[in-house]
Backbone as CSV, one residue per row, in Angstrom:
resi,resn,N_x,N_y,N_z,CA_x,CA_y,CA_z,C_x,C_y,C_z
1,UNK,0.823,-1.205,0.000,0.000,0.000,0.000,0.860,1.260,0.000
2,UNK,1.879,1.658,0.896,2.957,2.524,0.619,4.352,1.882,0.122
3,UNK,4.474,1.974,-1.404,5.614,1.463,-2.111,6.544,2.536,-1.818
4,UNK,5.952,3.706,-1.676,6.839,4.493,-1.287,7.736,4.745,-0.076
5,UNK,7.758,3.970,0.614,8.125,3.768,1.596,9.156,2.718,1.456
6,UNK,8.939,2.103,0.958,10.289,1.135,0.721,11.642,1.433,0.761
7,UNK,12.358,1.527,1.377,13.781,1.603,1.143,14.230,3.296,2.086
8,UNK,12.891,3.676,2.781,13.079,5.001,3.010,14.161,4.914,4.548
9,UNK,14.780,5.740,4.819,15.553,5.550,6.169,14.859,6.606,6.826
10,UNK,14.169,6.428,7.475,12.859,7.435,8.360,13.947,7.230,10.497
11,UNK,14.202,8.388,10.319,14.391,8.820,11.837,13.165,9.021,12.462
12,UNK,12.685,7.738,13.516,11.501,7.916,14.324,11.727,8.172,15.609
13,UNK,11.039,9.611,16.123,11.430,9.650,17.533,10.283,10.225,18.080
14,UNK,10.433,9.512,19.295,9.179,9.818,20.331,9.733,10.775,21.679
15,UNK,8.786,11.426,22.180,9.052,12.764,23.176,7.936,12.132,24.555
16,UNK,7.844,12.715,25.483,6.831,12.494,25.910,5.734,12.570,26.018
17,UNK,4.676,12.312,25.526,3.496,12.101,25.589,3.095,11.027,25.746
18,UNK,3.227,10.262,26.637,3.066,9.066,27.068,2.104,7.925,27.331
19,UNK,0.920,8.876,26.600,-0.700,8.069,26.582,-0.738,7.636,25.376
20,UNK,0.042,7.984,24.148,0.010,7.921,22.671,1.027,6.928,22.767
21,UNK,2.177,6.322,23.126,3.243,5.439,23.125,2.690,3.995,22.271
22,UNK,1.582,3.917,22.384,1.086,2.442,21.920,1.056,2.623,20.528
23,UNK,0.227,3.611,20.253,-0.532,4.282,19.242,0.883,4.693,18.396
24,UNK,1.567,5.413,18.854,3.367,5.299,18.100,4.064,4.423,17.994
25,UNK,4.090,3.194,18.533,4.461,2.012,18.167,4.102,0.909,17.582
26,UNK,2.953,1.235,17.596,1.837,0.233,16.100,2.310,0.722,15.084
27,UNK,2.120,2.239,14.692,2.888,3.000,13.140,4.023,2.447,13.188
28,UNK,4.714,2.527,14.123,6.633,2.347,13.701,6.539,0.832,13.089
29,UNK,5.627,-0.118,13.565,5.500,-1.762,12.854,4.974,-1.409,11.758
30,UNK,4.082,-0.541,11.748,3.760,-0.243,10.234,4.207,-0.162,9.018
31,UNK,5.694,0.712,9.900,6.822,1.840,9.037,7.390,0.415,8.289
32,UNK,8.230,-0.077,9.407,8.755,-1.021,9.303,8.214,-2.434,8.391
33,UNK,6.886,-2.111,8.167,6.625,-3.567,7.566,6.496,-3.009,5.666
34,UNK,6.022,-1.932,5.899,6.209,-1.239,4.701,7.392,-1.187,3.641
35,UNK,8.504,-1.264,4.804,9.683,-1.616,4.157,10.706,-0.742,4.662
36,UNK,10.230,0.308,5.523,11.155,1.552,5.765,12.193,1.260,6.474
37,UNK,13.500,1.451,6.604,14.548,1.206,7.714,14.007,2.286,8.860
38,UNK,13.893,1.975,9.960,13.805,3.138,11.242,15.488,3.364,11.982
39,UNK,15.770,4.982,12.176,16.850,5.016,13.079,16.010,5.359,14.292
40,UNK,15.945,4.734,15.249,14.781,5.056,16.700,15.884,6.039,17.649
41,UNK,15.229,7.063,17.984,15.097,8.380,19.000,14.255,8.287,19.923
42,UNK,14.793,8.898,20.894,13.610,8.950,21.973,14.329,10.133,23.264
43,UNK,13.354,10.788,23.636,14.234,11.709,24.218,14.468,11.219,25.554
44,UNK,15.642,12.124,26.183,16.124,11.529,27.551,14.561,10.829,28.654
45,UNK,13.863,11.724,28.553,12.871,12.013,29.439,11.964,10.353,28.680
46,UNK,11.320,10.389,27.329,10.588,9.290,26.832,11.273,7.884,27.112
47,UNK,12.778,7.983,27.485,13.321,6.644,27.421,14.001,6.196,29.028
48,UNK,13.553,7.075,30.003,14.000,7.103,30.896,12.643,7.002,32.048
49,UNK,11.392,7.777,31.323,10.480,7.972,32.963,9.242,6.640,32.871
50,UNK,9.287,5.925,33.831,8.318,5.074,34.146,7.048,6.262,34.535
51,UNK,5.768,5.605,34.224,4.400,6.490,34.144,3.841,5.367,34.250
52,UNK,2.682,5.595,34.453,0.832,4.654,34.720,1.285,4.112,33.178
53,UNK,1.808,4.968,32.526,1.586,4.043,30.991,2.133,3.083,30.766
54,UNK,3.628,3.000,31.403,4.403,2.013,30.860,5.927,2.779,31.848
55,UNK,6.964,1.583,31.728,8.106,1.753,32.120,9.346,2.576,31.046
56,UNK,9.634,3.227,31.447,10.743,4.071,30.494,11.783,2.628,29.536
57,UNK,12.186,2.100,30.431,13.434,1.243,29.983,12.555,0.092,29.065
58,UNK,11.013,-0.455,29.312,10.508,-1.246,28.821,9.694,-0.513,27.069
59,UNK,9.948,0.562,27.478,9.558,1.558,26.359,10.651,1.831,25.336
60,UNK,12.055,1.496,25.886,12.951,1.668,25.159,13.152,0.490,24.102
61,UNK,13.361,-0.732,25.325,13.168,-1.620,24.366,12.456,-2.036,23.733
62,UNK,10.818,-2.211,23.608,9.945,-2.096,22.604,10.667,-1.060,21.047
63,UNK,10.944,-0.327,21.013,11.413,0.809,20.222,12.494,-0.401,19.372
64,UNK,13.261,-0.132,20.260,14.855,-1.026,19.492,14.426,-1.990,19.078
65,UNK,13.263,-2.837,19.618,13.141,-4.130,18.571,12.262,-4.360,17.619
66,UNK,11.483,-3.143,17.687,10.689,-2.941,16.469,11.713,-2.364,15.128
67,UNK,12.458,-1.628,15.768,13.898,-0.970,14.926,14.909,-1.805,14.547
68,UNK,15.038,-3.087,15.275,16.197,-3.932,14.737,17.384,-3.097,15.242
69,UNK,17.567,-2.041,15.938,18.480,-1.197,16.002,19.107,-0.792,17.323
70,UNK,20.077,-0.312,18.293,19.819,0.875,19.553,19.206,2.180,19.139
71,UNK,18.722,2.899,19.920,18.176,3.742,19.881,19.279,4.709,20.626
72,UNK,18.742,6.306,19.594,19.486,7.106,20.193,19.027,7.948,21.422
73,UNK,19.966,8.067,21.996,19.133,8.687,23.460,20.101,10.083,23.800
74,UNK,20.559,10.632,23.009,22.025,11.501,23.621,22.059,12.246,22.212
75,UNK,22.125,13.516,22.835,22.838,14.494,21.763,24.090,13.959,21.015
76,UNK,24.828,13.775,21.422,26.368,13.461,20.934,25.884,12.233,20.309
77,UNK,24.870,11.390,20.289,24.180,10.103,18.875,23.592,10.822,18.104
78,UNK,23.085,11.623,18.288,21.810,12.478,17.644,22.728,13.553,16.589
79,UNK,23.646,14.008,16.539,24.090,14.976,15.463,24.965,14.318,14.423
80,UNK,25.274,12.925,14.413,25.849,12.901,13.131,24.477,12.462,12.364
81,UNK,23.412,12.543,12.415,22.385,12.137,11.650,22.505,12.859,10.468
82,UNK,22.382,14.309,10.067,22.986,15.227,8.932,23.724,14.863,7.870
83,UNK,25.661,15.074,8.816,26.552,14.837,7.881,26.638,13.704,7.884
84,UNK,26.095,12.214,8.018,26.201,11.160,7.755,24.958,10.868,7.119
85,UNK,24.127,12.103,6.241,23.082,11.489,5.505,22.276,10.201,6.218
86,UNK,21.984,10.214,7.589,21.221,9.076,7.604,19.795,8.716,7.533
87,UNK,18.726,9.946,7.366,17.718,10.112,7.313,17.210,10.654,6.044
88,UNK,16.236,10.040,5.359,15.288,10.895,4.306,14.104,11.569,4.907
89,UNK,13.629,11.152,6.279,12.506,11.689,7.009,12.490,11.747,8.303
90,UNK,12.116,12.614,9.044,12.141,12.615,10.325,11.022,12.567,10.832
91,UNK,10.335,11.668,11.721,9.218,11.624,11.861,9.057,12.207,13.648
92,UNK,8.701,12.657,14.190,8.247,12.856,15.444,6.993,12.689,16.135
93,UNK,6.943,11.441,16.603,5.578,10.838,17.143,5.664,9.700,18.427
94,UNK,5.304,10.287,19.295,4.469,11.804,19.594,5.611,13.007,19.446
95,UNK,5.116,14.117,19.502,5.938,15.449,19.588,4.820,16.043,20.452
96,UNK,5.462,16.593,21.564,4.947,17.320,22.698,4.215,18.433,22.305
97,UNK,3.955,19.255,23.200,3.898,20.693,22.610,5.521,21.197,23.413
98,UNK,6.047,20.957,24.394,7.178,21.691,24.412,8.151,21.250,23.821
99,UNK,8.587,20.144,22.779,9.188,19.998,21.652,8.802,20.790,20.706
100,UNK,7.434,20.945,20.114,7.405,21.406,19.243,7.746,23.469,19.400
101,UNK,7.657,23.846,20.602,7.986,24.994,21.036,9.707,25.184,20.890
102,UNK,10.767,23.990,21.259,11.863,23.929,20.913,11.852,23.777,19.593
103,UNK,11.494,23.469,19.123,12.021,23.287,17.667,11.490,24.444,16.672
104,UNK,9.979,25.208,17.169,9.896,26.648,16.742,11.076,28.030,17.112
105,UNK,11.630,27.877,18.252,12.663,28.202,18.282,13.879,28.253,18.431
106,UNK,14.672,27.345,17.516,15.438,26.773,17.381,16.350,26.501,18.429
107,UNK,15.613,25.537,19.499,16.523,24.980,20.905,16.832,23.402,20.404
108,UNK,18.178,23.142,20.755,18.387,22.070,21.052,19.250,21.553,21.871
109,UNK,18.268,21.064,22.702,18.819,20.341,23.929,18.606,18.541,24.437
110,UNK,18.639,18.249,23.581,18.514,16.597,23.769,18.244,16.254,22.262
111,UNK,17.717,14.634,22.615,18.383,14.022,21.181,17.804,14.195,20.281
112,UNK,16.332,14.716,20.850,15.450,14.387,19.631,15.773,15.786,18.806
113,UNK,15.593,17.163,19.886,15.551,18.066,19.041,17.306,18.578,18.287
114,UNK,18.233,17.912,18.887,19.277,17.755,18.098,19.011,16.812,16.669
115,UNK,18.524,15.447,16.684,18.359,14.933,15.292,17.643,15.371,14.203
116,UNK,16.320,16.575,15.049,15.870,16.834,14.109,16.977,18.548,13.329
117,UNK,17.480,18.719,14.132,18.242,19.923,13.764,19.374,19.554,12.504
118,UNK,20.024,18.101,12.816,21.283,17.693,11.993,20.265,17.238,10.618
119,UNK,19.259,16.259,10.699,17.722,15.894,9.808,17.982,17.451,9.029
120,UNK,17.744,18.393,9.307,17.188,19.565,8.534,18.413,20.212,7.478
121,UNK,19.565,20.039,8.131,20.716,20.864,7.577,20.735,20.432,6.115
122,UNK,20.271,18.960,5.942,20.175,18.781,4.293,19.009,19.048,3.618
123,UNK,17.946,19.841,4.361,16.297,20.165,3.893,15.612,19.285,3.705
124,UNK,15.637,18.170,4.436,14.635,16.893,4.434,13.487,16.978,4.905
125,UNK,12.394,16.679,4.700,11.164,16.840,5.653,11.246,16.540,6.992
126,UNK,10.670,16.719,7.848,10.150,16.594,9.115,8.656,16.159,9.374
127,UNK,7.993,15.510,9.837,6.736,15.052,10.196,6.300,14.946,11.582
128,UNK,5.630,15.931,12.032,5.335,16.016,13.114,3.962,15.348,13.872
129,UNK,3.377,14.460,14.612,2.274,13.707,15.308,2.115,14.582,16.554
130,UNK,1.741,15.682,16.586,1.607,16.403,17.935,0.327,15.767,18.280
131,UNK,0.799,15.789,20.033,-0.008,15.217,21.492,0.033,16.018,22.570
132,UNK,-0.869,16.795,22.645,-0.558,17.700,24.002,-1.905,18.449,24.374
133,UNK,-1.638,18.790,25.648,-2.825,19.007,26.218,-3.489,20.237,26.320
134,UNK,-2.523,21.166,25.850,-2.397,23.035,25.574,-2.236,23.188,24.082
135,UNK,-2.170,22.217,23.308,-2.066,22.920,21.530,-2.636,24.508,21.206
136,UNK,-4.007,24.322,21.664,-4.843,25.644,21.427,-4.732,26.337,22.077
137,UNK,-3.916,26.522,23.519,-3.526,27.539,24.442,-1.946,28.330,24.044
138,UNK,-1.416,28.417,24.764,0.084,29.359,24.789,0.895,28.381,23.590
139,UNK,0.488,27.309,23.275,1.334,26.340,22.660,0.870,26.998,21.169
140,UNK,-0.251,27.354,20.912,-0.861,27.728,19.472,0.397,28.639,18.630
141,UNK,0.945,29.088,18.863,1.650,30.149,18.388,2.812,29.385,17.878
142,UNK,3.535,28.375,18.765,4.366,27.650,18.357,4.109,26.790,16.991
143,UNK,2.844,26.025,17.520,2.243,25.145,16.056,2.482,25.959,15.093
144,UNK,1.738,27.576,14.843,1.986,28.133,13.724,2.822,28.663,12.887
145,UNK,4.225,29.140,14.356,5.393,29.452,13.244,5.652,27.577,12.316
146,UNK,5.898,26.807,13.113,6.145,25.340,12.469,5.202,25.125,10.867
147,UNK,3.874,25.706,11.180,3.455,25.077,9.834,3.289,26.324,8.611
148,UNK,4.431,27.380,8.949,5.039,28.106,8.003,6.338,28.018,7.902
149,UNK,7.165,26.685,8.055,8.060,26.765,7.883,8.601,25.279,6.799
150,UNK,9.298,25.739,5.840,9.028,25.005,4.742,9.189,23.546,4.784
151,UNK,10.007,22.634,5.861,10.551,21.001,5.899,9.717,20.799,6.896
152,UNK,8.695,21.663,7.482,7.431,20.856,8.671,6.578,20.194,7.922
153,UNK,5.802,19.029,8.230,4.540,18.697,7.880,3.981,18.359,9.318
154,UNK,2.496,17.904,8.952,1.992,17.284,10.429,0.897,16.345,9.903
155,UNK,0.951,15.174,10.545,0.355,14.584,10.955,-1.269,14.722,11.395
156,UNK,-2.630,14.640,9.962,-3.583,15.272,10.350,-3.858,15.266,12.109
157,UNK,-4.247,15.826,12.647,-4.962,15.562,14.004,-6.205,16.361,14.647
158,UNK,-6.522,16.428,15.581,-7.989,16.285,15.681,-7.955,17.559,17.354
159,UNK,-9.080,17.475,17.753,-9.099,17.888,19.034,-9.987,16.141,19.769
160,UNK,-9.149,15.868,20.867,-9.846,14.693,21.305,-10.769,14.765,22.251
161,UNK,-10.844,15.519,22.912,-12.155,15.758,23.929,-12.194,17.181,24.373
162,UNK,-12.904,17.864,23.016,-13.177,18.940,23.324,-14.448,19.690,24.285
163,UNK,-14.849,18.724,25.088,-15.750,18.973,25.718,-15.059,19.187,27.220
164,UNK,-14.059,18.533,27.524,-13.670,18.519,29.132,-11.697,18.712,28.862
165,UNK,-11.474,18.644,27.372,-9.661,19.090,27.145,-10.183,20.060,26.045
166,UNK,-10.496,21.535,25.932,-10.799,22.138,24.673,-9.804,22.392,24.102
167,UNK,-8.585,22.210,24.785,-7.446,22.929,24.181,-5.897,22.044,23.536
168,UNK,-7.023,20.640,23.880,-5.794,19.244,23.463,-5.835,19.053,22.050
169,UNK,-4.743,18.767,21.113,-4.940,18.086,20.096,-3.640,17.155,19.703
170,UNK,-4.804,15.927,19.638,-3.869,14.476,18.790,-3.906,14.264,17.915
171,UNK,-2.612,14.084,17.296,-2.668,13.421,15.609,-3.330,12.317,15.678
172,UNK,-4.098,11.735,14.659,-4.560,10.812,14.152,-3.517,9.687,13.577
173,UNK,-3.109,8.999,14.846,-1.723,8.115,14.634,-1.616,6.923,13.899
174,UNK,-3.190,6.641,13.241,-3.268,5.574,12.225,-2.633,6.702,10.663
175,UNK,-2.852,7.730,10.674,-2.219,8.482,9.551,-0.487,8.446,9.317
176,UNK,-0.222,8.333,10.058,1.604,8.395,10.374,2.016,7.551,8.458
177,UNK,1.922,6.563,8.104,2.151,5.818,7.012,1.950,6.832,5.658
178,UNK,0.660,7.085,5.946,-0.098,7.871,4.570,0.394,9.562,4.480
179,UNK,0.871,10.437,5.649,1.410,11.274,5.901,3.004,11.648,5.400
180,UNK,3.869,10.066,5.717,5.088,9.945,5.693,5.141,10.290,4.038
181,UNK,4.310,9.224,3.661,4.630,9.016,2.023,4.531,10.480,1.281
182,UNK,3.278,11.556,2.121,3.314,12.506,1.411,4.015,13.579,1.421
183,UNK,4.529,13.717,2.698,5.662,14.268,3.396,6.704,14.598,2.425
184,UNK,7.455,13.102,1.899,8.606,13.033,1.086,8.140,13.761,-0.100
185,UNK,7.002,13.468,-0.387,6.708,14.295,-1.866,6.376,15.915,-2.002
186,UNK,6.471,16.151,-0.307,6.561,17.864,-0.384,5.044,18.054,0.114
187,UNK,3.977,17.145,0.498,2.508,17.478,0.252,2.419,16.815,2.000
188,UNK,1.446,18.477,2.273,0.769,18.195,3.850,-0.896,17.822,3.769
189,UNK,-1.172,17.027,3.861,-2.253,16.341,4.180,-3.171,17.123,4.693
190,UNK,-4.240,17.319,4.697,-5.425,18.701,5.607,-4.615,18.228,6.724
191,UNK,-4.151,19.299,7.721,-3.601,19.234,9.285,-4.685,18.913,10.259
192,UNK,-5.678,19.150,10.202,-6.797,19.585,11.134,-7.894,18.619,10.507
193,UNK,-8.623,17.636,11.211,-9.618,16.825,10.657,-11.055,17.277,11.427
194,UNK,-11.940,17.039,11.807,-13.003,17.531,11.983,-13.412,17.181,13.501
């Protein structure tokens, strides 16, 4: 179903949002069955904190063996991604809202938002799955410099319970596959679903 995906070397990294972890690791089998090589990221904090959701270290390894790979967890792994060409896509799923606030203004301080920084230096896409619970609050401003900036895409997503979270919004993490493919071809998918 995505031929395009075949052969792609997709940098997948997850941040914390830690209710979506499942939901990001079904896509990455996805990625992976599609044909994509994954380099797996995960930031200090996603690969380190045990939560109601799951254990940090048991979260790590899920990752690596869906990846066939280690995962990077450290700035100093995270920057030869660039000059060693190792990515055609960078995917970020989940991406926080205070990732995506680092990466609107160009902070990098851990691995993820270092890979995606070394990811960019060759103008590769980026694909963002934002999860957070303030999107439509103080975080809004951030989303918008990002989706004027030319190597962002996102991951359609939704508001999930706008009745009692008005201000949360999740990507639609069964999209991650159909997103990626369009990503590479330069094309953002409607951001916002209904």
């Amino acid at each position: 179903m995505f031929e395009s995906l075949k052969g792609l070397k997709i940098g997948y990294a997850m941040t914390g949002s830690f209710c979506t972890f499942e939901q990001s690791f079904e896509q990455a089998v996805v990625l992976r069955e599609a044909g994509a090589e994954l380099i797996p990221i995960m930031s200090e904090n996603a690969a380190s904190t045990d939560t109601r959701f799951g254990k940090g270290a048991d979260n790590l390894s899920r990752l690596r063996y869906i990846a066939g790979r280690e995962v990077i967890t450290d700035i100093s792994a995270a920057e030869p991604i660039g000059p060693k060409a190792m990515t055609d896509l960078m995917i970020v799923a989940p991406c926080t809202s205070n990732t995506a606030a680092k990466l609107a203004n160009s902070i990098t301080d851990g691995a993820v938002t270092m890979a995606v920084k070394s990811h960019l230096r060759r103008g590769r896409p980026v694909l963002l799955a934002i999860a957070s619970n303030d999107s439509l609050l103080g975080s809004a401003k951030n989303l918008g410099e990002l989706f004027n900036r030319k190597s962002y895409f996102f991951v359609p997503m939704r508001q999930d319970d706008w009745v009692n979270k008005p201000a949360s919004l999740v990507a639609e993490f069964s999209l991650i596959p159909e997103s990626a493919a369009a990503a590479v071809n330069g094309i953002q998918l409607r951001p916002l679903i209904g």
